[in-house]
N, CA, C and O atoms as a GROMACS GRO file, in nm:
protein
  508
    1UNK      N    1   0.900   1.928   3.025
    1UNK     CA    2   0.833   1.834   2.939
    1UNK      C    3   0.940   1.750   2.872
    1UNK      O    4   1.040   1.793   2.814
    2UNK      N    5   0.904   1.622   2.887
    2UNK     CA    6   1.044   1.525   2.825
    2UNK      C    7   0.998   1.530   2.652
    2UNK      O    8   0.886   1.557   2.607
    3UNK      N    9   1.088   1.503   2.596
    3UNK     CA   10   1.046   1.469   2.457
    3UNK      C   11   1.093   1.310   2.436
    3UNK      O   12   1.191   1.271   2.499
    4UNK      N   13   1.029   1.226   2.354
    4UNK     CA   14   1.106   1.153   2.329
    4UNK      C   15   1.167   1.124   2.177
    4UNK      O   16   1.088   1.156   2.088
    5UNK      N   17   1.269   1.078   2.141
    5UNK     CA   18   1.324   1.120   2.028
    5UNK      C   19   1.340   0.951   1.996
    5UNK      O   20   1.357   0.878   2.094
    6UNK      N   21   1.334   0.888   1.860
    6UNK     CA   22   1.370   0.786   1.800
    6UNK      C   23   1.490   0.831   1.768
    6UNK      O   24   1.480   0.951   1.745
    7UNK      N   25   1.641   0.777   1.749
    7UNK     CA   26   1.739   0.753   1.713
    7UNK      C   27   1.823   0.664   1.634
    7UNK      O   28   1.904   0.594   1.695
    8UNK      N   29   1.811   0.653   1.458
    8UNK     CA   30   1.844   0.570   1.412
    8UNK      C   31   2.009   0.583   1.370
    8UNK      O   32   2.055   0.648   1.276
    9UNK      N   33   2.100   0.484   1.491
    9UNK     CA   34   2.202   0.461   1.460
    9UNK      C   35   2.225   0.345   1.312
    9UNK      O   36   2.192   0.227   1.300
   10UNK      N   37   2.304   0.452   1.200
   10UNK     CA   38   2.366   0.340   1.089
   10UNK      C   39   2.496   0.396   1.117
   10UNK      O   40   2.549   0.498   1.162
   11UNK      N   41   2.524   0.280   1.069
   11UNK     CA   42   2.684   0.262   1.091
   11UNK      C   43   2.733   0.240   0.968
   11UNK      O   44   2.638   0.212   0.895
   12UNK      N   45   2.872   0.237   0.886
   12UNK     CA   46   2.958   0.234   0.757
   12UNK      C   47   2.913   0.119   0.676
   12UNK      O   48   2.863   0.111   0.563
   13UNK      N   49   2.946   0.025   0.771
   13UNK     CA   50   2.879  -0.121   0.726
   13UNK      C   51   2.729  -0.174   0.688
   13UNK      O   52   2.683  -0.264   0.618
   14UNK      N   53   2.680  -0.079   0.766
   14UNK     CA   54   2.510  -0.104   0.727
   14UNK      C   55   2.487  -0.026   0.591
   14UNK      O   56   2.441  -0.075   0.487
   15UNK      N   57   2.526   0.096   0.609
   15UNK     CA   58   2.545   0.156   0.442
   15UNK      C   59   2.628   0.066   0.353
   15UNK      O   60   2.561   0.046   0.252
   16UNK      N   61   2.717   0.017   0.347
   16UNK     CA   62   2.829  -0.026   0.267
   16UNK      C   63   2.732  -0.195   0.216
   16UNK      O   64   2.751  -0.252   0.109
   17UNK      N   65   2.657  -0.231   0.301
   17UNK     CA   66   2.590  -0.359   0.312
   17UNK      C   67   2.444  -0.306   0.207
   17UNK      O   68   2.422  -0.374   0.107
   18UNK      N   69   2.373  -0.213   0.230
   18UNK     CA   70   2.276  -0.174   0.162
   18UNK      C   71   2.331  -0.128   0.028
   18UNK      O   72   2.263  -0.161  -0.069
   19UNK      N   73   2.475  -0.036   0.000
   19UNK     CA   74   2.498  -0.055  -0.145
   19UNK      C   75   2.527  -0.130  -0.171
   19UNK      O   76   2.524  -0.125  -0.294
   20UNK      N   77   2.579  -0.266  -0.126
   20UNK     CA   78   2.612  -0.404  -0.208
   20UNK      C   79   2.527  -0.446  -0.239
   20UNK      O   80   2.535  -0.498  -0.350
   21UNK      N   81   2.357  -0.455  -0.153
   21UNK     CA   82   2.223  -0.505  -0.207
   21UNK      C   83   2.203  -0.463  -0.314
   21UNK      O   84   2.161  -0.529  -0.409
   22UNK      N   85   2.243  -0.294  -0.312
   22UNK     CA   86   2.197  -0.243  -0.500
   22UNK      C   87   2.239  -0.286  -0.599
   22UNK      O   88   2.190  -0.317  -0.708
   23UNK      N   89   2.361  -0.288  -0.545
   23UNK     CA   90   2.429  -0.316  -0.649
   23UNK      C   91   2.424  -0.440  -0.702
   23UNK      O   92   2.433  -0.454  -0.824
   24UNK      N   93   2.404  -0.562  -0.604
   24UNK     CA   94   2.352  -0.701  -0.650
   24UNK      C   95   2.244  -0.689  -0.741
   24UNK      O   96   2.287  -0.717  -0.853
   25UNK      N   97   2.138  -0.664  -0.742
   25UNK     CA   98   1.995  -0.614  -0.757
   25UNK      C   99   2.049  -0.550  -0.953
   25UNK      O  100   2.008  -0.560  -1.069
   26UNK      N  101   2.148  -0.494  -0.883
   26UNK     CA  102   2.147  -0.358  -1.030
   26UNK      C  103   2.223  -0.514  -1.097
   26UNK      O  104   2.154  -0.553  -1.192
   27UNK      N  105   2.303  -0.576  -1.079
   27UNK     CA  106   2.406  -0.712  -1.142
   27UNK      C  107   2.311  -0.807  -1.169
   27UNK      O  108   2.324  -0.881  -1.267
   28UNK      N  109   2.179  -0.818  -1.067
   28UNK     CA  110   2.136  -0.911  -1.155
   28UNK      C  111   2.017  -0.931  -1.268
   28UNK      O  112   1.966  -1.024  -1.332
   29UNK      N  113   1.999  -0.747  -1.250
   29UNK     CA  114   1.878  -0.722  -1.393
   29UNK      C  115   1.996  -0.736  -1.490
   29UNK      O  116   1.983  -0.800  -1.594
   30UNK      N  117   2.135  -0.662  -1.448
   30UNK     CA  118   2.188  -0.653  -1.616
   30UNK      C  119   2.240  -0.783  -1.644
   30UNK      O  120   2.260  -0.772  -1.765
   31UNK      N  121   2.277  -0.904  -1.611
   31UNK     CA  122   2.277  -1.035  -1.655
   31UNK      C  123   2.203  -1.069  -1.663
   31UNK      O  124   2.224  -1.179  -1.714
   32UNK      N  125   2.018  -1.047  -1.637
   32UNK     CA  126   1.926  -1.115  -1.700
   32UNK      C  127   1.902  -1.085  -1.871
   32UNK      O  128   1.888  -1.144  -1.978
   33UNK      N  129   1.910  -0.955  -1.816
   33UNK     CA  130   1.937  -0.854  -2.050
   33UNK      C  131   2.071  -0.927  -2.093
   33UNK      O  132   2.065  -0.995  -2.195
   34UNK      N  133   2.194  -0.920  -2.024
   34UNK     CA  134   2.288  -0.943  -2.118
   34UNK      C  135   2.303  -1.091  -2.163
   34UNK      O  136   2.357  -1.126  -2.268
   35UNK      N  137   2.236  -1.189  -2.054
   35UNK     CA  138   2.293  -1.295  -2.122
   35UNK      C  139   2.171  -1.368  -2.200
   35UNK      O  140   2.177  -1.491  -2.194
   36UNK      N  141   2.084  -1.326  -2.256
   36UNK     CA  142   1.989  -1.312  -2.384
   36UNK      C  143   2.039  -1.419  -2.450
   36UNK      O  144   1.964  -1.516  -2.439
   37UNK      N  145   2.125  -1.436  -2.506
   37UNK     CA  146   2.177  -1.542  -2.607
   37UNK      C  147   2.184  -1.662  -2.541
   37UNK      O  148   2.145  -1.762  -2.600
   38UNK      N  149   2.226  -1.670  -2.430
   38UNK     CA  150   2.254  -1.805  -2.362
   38UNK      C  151   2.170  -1.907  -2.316
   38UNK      O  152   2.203  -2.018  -2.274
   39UNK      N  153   2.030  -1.846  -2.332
   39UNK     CA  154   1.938  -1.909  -2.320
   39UNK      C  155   1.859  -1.875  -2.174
   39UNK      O  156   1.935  -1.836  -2.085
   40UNK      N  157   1.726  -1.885  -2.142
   40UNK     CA  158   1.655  -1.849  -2.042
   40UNK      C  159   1.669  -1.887  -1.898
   40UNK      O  160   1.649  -1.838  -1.787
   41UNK      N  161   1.711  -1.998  -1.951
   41UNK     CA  162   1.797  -2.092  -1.782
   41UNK      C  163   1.932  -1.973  -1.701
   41UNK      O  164   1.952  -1.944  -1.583
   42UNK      N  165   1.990  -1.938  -1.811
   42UNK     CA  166   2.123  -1.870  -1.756
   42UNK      C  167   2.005  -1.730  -1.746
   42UNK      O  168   1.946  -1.698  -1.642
   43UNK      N  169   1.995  -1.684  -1.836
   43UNK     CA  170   1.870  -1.556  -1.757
   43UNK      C  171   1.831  -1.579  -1.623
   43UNK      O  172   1.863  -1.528  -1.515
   44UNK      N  173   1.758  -1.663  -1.656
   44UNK     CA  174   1.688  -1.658  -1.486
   44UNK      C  175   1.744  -1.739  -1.431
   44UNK      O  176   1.644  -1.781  -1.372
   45UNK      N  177   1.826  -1.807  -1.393
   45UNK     CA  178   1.929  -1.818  -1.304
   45UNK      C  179   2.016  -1.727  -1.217
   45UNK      O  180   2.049  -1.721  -1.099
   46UNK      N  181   2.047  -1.631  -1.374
   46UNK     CA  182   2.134  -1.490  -1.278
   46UNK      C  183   2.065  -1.420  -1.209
   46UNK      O  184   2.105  -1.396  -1.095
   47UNK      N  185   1.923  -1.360  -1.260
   47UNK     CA  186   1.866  -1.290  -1.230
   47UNK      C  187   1.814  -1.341  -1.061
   47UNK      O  188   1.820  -1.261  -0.967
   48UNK      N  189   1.768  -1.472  -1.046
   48UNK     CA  190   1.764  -1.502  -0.896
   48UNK      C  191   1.863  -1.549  -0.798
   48UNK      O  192   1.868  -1.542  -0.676
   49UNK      N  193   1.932  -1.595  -0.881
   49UNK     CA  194   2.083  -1.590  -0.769
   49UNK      C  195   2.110  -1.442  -0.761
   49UNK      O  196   2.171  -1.432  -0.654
   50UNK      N  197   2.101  -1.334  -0.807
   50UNK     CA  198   2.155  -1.218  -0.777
   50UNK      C  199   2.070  -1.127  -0.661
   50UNK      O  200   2.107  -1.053  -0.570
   51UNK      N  201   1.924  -1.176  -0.716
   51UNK     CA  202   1.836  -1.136  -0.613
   51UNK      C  203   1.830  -1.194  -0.518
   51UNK      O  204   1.839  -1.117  -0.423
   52UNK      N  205   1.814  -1.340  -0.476
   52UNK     CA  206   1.870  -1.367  -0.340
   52UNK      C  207   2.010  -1.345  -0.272
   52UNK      O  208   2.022  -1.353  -0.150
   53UNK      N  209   2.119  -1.316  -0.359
   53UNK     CA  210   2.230  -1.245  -0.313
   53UNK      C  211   2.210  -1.105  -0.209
   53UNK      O  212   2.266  -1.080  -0.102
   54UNK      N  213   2.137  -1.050  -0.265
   54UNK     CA  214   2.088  -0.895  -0.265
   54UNK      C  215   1.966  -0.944  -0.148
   54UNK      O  216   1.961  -0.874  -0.047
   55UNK      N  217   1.913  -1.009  -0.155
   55UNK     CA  218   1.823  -1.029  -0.034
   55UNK      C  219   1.907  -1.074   0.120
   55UNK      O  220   1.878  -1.026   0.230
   56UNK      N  221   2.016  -1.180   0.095
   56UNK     CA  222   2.081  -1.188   0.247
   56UNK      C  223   2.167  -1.108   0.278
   56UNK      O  224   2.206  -1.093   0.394
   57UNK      N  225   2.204  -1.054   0.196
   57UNK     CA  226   2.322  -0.907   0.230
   57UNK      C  227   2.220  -0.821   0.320
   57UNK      O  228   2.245  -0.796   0.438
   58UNK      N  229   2.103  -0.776   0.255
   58UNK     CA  230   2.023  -0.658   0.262
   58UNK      C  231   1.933  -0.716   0.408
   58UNK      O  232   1.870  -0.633   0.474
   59UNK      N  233   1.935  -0.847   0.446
   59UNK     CA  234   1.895  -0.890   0.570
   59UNK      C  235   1.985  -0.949   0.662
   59UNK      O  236   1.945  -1.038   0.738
   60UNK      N  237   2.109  -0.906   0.662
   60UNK     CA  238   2.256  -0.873   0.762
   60UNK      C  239   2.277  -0.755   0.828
   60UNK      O  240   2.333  -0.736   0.936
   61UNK      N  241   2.209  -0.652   0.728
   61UNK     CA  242   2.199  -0.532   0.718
   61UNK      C  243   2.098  -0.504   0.876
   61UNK      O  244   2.023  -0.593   0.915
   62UNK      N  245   2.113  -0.360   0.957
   62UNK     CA  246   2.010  -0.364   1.081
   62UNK      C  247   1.899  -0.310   0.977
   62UNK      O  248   1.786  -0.348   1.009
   63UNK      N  249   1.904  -0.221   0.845
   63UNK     CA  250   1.731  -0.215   0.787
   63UNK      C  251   1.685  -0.356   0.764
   63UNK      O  252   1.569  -0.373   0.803
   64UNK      N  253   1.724  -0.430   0.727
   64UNK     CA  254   1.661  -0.558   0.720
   64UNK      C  255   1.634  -0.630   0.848
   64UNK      O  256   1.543  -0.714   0.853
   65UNK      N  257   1.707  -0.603   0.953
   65UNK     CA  258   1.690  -0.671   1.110
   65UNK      C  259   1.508  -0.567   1.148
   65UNK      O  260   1.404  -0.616   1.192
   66UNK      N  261   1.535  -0.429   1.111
   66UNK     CA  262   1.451  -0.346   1.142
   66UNK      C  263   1.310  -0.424   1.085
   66UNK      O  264   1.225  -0.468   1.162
   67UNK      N  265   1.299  -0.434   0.914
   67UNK     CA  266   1.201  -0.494   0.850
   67UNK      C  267   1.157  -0.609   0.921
   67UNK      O  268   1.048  -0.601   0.979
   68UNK      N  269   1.223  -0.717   0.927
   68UNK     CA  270   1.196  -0.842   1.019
   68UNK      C  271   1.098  -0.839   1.118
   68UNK      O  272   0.996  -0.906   1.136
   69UNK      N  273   1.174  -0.705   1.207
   69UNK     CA  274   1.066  -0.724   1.341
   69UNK      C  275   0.957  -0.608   1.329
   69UNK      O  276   0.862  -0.604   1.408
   70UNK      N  277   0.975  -0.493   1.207
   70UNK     CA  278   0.811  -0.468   1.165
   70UNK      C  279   0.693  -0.590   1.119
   70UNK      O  280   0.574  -0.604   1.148
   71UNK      N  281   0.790  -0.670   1.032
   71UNK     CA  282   0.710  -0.788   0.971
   71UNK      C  283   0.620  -0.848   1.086
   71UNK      O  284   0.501  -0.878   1.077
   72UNK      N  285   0.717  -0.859   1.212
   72UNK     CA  286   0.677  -0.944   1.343
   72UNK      C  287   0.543  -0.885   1.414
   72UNK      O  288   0.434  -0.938   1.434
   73UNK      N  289   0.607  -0.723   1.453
   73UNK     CA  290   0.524  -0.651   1.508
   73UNK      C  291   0.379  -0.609   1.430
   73UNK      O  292   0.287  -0.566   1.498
   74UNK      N  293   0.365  -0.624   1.297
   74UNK     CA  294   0.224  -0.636   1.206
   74UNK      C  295   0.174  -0.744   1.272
   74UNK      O  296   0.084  -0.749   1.355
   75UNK      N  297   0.258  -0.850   1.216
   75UNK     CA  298   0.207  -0.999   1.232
   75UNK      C  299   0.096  -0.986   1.420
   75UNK      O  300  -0.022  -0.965   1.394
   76UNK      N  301   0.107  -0.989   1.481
   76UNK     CA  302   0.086  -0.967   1.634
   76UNK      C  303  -0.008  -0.883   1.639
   76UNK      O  304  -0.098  -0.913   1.717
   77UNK      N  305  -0.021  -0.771   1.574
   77UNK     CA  306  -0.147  -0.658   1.572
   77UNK      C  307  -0.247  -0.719   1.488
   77UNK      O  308  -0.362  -0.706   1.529
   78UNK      N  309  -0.224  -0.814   1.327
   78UNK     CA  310  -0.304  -0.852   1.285
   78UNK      C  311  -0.394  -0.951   1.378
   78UNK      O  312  -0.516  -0.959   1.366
   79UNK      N  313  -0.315  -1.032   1.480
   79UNK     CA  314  -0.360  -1.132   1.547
   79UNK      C  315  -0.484  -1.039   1.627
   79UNK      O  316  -0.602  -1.075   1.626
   80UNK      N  317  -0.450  -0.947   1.678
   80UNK     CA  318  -0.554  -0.880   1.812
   80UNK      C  319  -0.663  -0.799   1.728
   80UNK      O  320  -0.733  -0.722   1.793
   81UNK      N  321  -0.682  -0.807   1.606
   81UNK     CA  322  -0.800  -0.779   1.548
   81UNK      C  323  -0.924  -0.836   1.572
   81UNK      O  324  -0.909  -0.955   1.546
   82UNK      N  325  -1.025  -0.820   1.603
   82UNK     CA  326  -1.170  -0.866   1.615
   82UNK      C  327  -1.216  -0.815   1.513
   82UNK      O  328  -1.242  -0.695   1.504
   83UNK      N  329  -1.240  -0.943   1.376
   83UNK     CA  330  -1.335  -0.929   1.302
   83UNK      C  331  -1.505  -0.906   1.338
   83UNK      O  332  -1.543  -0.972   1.435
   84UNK      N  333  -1.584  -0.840   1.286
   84UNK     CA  334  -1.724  -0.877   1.281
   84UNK      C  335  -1.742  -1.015   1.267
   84UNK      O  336  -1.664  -1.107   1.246
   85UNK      N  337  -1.898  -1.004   1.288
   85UNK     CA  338  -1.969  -1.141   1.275
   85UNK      C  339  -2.007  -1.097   1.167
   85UNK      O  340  -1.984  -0.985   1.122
   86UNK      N  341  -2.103  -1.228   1.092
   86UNK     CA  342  -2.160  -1.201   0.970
   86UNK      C  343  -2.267  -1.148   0.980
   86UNK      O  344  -2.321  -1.102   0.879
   87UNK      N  345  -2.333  -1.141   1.116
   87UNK     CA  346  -2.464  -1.034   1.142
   87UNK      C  347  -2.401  -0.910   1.151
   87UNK      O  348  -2.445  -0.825   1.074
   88UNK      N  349  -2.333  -0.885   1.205
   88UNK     CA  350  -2.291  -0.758   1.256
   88UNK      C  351  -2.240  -0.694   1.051
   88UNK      O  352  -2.246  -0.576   1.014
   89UNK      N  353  -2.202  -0.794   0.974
   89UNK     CA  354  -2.161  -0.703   0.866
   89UNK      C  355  -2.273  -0.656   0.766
   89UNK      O  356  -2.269  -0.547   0.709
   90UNK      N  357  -2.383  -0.759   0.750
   90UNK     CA  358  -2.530  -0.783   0.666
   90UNK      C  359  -2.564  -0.638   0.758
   90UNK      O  360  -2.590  -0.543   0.684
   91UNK      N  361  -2.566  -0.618   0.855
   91UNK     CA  362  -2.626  -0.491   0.950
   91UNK      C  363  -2.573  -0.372   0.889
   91UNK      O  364  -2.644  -0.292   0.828
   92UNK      N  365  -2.423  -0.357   0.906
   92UNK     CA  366  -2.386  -0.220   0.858
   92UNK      C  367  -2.383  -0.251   0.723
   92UNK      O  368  -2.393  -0.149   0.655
   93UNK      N  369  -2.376  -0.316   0.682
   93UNK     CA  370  -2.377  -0.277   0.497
   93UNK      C  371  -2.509  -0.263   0.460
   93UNK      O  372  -2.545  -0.185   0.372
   94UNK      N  373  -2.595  -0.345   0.530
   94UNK     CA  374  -2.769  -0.214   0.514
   94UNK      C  375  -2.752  -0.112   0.588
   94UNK      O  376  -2.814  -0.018   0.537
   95UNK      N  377  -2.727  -0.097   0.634
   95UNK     CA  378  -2.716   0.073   0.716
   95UNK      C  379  -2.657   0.171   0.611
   95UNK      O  380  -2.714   0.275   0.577
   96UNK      N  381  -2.532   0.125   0.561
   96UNK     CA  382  -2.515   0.206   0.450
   96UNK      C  383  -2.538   0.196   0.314
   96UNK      O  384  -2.476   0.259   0.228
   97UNK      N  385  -2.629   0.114   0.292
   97UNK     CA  386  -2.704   0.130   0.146
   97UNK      C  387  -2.818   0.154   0.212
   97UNK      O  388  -2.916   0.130   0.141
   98UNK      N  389  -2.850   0.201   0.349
   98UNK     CA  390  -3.006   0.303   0.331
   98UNK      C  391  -2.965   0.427   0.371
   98UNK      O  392  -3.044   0.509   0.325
   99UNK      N  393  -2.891   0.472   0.425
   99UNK     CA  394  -2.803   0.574   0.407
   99UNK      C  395  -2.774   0.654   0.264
   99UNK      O  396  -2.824   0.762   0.232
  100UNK      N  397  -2.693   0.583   0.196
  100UNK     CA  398  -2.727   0.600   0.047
  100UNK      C  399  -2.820   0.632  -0.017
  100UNK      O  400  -2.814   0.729  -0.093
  101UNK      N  401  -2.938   0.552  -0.001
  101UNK     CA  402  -3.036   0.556  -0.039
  101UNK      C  403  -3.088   0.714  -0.022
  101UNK      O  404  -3.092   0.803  -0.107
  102UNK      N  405  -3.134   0.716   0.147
  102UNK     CA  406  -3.186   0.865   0.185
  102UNK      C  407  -3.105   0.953   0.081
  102UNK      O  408  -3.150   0.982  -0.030
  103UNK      N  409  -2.982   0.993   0.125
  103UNK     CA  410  -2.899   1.082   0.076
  103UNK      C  411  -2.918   1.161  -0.042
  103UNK      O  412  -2.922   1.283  -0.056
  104UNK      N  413  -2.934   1.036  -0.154
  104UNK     CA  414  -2.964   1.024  -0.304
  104UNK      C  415  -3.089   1.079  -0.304
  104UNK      O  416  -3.112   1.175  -0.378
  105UNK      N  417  -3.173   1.033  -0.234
  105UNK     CA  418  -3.313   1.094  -0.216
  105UNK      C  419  -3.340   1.248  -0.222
  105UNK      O  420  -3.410   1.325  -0.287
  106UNK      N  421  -3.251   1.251  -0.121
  106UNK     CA  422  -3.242   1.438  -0.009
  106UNK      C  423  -3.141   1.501  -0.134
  106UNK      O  424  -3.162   1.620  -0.157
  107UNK      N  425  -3.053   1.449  -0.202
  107UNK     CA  426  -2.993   1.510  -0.343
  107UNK      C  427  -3.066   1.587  -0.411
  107UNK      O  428  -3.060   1.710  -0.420
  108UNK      N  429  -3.168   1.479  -0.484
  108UNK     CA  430  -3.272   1.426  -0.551
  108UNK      C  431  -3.365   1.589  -0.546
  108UNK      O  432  -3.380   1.679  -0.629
  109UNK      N  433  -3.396   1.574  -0.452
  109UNK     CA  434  -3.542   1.656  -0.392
  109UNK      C  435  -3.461   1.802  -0.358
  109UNK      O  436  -3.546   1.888  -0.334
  110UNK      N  437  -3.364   1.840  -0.352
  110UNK     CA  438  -3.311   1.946  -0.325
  110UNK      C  439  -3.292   2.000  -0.477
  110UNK      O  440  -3.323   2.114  -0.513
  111UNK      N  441  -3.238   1.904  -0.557
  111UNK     CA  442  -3.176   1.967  -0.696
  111UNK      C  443  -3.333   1.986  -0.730
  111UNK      O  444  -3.389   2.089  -0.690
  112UNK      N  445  -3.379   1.923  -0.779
  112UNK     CA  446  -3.561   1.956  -0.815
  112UNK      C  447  -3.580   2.074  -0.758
  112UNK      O  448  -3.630   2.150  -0.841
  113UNK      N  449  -3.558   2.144  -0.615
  113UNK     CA  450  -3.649   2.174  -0.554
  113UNK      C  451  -3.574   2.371  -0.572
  113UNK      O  452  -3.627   2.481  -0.553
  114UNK      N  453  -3.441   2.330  -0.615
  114UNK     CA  454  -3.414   2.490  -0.671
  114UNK      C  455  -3.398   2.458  -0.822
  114UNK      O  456  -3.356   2.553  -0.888
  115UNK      N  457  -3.423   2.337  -0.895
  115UNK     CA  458  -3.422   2.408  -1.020
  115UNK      C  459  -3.584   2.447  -1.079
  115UNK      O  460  -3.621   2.500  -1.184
  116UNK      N  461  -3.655   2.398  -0.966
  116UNK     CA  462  -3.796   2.462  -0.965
  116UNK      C  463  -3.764   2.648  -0.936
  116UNK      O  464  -3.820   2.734  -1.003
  117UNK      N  465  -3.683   2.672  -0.846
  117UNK     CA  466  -3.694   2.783  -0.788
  117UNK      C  467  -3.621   2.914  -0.916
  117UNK      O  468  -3.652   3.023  -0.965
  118UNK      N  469  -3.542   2.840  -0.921
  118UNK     CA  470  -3.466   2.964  -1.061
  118UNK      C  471  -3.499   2.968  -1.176
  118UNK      O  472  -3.501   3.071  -1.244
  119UNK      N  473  -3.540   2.819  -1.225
  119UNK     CA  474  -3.598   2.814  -1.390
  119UNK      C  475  -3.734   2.873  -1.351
  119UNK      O  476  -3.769   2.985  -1.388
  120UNK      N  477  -3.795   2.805  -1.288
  120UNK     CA  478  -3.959   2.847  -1.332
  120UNK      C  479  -4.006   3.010  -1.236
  120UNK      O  480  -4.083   3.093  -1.285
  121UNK      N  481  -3.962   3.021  -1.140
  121UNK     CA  482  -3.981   3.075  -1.049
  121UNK      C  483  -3.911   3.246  -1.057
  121UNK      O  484  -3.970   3.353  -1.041
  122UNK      N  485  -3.773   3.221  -1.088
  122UNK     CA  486  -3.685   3.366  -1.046
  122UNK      C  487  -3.714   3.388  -1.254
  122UNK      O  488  -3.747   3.493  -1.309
  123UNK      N  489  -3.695   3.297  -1.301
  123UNK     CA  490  -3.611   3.285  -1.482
  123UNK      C  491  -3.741   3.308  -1.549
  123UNK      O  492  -3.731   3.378  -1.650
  124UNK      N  493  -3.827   3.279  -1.527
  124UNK     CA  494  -3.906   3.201  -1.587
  124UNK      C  495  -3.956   3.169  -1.698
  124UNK      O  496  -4.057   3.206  -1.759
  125UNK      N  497  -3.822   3.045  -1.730
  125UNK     CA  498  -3.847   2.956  -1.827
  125UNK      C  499  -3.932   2.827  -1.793
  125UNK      O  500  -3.891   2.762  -1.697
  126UNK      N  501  -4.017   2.792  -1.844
  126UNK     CA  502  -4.103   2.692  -1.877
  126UNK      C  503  -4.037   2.586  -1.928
  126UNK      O  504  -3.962   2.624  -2.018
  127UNK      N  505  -4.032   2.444  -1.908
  127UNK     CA  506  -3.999   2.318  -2.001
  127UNK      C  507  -4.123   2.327  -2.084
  127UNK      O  508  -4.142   2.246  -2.174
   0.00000   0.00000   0.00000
């Protein structure tokens, strides 16, 4: 019996590339807090230059090559979906609100139908 095995080669650089993303990421929350005084422009300035820093590093990176072509391979499965029609949905969504319905019913008539049996019947307490 063959097995088949996925094999994720990382290499120094792909690690060394994913801690520079953190570390971008970690550089540019703490220049958004530290530079507070300087006004909101230099805030958010650092804060998105650091995050797009941290975004092309982290997509040089093969996890980011990897993400890409999950992104791709969704994209392509979303395409081969066959939605319903709008008959076909009015159909099952009454199907299951009479479904419901019964259910609640058959609940309904069961709970009644032993608290007839133990209160009045085995207990017998009276309302």
């Amino acid at each position: 019996m063959a097995t088949s095995q996925v094999e994720t080669v990382s290499t120094g650089a792909d690690k060394a590339k994913l801690g520079v993303a953190v570390a971008l990421v970690i550089a540019a929350l703490a220049g958004f807090y530290l530079l507070g005084r300087q006004g909101q422009l230099a805030q958010w300035g650092a804060l998105v230059l650091g995050l797009a820093a941290a975004f092309v590093v982290f997509m040089t990176a093969e996890a980011g090559k990897q993400f890409v072509a999950f992104g791709r391979d969704s994209w392509k499965e979303v395409k081969k979906v066959v939605w319903p029609t709008r008959k076909e949905s009015v159909q099952m969504t009454l199907y299951v609100i009479g479904f419901c319905a019964v259910m609640a019913l058959f609940l309904w008539l069961t709970d009644k139908t032993l608290e007839w049996v133990f209160y009045d019947l085995i207990l017998g307490w009276k309302k």
